[in-house]
N, C-alpha and C positions, 0 to 999 in steps of 0.2 A: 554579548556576541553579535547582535543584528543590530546593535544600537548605529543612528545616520549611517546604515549602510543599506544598497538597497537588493530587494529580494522578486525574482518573477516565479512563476509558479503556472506550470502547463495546468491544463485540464482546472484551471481555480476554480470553475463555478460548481464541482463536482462535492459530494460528499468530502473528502477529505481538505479540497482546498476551500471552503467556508469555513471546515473549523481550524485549519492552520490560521487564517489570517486573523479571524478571529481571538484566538489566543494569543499569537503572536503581538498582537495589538498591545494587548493586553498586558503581555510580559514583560514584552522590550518596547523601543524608538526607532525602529527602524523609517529611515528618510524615503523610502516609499516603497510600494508593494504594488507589482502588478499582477491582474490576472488577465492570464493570456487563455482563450479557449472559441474556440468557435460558435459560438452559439448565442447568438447575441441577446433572444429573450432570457436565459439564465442570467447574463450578465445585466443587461436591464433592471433585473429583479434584485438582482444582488449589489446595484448600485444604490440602491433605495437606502440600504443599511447605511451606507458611507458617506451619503451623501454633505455630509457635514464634518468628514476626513478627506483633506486633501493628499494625507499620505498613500489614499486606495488607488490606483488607475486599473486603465478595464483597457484593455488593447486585441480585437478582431484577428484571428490570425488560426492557422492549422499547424500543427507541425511539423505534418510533407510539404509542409511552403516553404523552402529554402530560405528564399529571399524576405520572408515576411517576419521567419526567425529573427533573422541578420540583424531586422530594422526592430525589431521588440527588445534584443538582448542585448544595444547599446548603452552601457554605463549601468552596468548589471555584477553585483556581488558575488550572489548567492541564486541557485536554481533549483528548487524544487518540481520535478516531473513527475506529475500524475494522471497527464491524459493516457489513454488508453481505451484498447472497445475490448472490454474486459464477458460480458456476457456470454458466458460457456456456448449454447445452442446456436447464439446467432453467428459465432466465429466458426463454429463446425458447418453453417449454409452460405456463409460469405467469409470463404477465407481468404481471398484476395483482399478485401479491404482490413481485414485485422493485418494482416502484415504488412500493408503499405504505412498502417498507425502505428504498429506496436514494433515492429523492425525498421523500414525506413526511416521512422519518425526518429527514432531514437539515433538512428545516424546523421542526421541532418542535425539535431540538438547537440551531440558529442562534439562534430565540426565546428558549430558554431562556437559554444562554448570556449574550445578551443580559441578559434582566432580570435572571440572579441576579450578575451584573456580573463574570463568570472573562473573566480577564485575556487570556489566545492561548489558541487551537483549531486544532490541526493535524489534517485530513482525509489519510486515505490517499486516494491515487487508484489509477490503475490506466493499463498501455499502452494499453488495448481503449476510454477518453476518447478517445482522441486519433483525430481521423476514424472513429466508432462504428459496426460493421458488424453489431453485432449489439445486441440489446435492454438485456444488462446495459452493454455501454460507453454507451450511450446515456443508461441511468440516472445513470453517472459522472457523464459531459459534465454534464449539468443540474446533479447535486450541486456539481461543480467551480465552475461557475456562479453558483450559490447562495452557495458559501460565498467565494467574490471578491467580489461583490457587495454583501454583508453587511458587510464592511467600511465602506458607505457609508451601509448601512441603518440599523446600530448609533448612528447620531447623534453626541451626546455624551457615551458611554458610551466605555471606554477598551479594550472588550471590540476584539480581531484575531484575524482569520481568515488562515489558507494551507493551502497543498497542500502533500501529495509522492508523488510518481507516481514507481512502480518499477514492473518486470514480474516476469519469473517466480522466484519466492523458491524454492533450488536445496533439494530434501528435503522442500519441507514436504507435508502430507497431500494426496492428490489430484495431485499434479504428476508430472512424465515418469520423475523419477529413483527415486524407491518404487516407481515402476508395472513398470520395467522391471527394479529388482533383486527384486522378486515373480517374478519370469519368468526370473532368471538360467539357468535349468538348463533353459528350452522350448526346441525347436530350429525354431521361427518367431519373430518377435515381429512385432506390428499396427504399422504406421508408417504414419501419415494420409497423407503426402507429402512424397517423396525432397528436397524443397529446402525444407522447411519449418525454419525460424529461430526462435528464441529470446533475448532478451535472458537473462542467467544474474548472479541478485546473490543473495550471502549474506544472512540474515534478521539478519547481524548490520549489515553495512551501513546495511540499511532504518532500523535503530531508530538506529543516526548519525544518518542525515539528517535525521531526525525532530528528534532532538537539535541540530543545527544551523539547522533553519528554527525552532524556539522561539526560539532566539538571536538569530538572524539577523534576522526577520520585522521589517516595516515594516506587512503586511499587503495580502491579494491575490497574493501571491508562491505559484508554482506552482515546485519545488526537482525537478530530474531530475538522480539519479548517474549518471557518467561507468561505465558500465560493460562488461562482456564479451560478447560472444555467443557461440553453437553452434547449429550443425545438430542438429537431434532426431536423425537419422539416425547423426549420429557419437556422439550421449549412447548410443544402443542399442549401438552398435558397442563403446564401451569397456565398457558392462557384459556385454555377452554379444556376446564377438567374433566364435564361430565359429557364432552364428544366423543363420539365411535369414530376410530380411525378406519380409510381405504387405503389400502397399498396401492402406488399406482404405477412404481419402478422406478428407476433412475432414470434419468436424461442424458442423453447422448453425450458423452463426453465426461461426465460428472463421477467423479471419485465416489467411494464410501466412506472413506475416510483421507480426511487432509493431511498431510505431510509438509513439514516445512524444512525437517533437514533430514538427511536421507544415508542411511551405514556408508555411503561415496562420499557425505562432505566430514564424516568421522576426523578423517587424518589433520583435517585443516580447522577443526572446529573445536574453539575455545569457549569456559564457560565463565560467567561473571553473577554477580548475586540476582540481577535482575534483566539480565539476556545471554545469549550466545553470539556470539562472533564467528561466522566462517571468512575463515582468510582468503586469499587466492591460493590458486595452486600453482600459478605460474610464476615464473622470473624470483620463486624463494624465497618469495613475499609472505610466507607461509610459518615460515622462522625468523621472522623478522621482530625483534625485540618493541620496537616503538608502537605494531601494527597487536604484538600478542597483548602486553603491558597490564601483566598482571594475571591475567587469565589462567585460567587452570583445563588442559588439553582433555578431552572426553575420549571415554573408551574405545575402544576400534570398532565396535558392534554399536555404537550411538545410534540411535535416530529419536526425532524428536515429531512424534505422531498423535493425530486428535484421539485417537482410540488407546492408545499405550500412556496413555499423559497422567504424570503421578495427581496432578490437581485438576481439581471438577469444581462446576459452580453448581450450585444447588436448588432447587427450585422458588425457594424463598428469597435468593442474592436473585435470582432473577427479576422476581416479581418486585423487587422493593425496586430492583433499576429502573424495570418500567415505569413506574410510578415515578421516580426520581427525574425520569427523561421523556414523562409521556407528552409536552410540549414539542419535542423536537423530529421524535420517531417519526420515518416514513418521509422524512422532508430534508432530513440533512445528506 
């Protein structure tokens, strides 16, 4: 699919655009891969790795830069978007800037996309879309929005947009499982709330699906993997068994539990052995044979919740993951 073709990818220096390229490397041939992301010491560092793949480029740019787009997305395939200022607390104290990123941004990409005429665009999304309780899922939702939509906006231009919405990538920087093996040896650890849920997907998963809604897309298709949950409570429990826990509440903005699809996307949502599919609801894209293609339509009462979730990971698949991934936790 990616073979001599080539691929940009917002936000690359980020957890998830390390391990795209990386794999992708690794799978296909694709004639070159850029990462586009503002932050030039991340890319620095992550030029190290390439530095003996000419197929890697590293291009300075934001994606409220209009014109800096324009000039990166010249003779461009494929676009994977994963910049975003995703950090629940800091979007709820600066929401000005998460909507100039997370909405602007995402219009300015749509646009361009459009006129320099790349072929599919796959948007990360996030659980915290799906009924948005705090500022950054809210920016999602719109984003999500925008880039369905666009599909219809694009005219006759052959350019297609989709989603794929995962929740908590298990090790990456910032998330529960670095946070608490920092703490292995304290004899408290902070737990916001004893019944608090997490959907739990490997970062290698994510870039599948990714891979698959390229594939797969008709366009408008929003792609949710079939995945595992855990209590936060039982993730601190396996890393540090014999700590007394402190409640110490949730943070502003923060769920108790994740939601990725919600009894509102029931109507439109198809199931398959290893994810869901929400259609659009607009333009009857919804009954569209090419976009269902195979699928089996979920009950009218559906939702697909970290706490309701028929499959759980265990505290042993846990521990063997860390172990499996303790080179990388906390740094991808």
């Amino acid at each position: 699919m990616f073979d001599r073709s080539s691929i940009l990818v917002t936000g690359g220096t980020g957890s998830f655009g390390k391990s795209f390229v990386s794999m992708t490397l690794r799978h296909f041939n694709p004639r070159k891969i850029i990462i586009f992301s503002r932050d030039e010491m991340k890319q620095w560092e992550m030029a190290k790795t390439y530095e003996n793949d000419d197929r890697v480029r590293f291009f300075i740019g934001d994606i409220r830069d209009k014109a800096r787009l324009w000039r990166a997305l010249d003779d461009i395939d494929f676009v994977v978007h994963a910049a975003a200022i995703k950090i629940v607390p800091k979007a709820e104290y600066d929401p000005f800037e998460c909507i100039r990123t997370n909405v602007d941004g995402a219009m300015n990409l749509i646009d361009i996309c459009i006129d320099r005429g790349v072929k599919r665009i796959v948007a990360l999304s996030t659980d915290k879309a799906c009924s948005p309780s705090n500022l950054y899922g809210a920016t999602k939702l719109i984003s999500d929005k925008l880039f369905i939509a666009s599909n219809a906006y694009s005219g006759k231009s052959s350019t297609k947009f989709s989603i794929v919405r995962y929740g908590n990538v298990m090790g990456s920087r910032g998330s529960v499982i670095p946070y608490f093996l920092s703490k292995k040896k304290e004899e408290v650890l902070p737990i916001t709330h004893p019944e608090m849920t997490r959907f739990m997907i490997p970062l290698n998963q994510g870039v599948e699906l990714v891979w698959h809604a390229f594939k797969d897309m008709q366009g408008g298709e929003i792609y949710v993997k079939k995945i595992k949950s855990m209590k936060v409570v039982d993730i601190a429990k396996s890393i540090n068994p014999k700590a007394k826990h402190k409640i110490i509440g949730i943070r502003p903005g923060e769920k108790l539990h994740e939601q990725m699809i919600s009894k509102e996307d029931a109507p439109y949502t198809y199931e398959y052995k290893d994810y869901y599919k929400i259609l659009p609801a607009i333009n009857d894209w919804s009954t569209d044979a090419r976009r269902i293609d195979g699928g089996k339509l979920v009950s009218p009462d559906f939702s697909y919740t970290s706490d309701l979730n028929p499959e759980w990971m265990n505290n042993d698949e846990l521990i063997d993951w860390i172990e499996e991934n303790k080179e990388t936790i906390g740094y991808i």
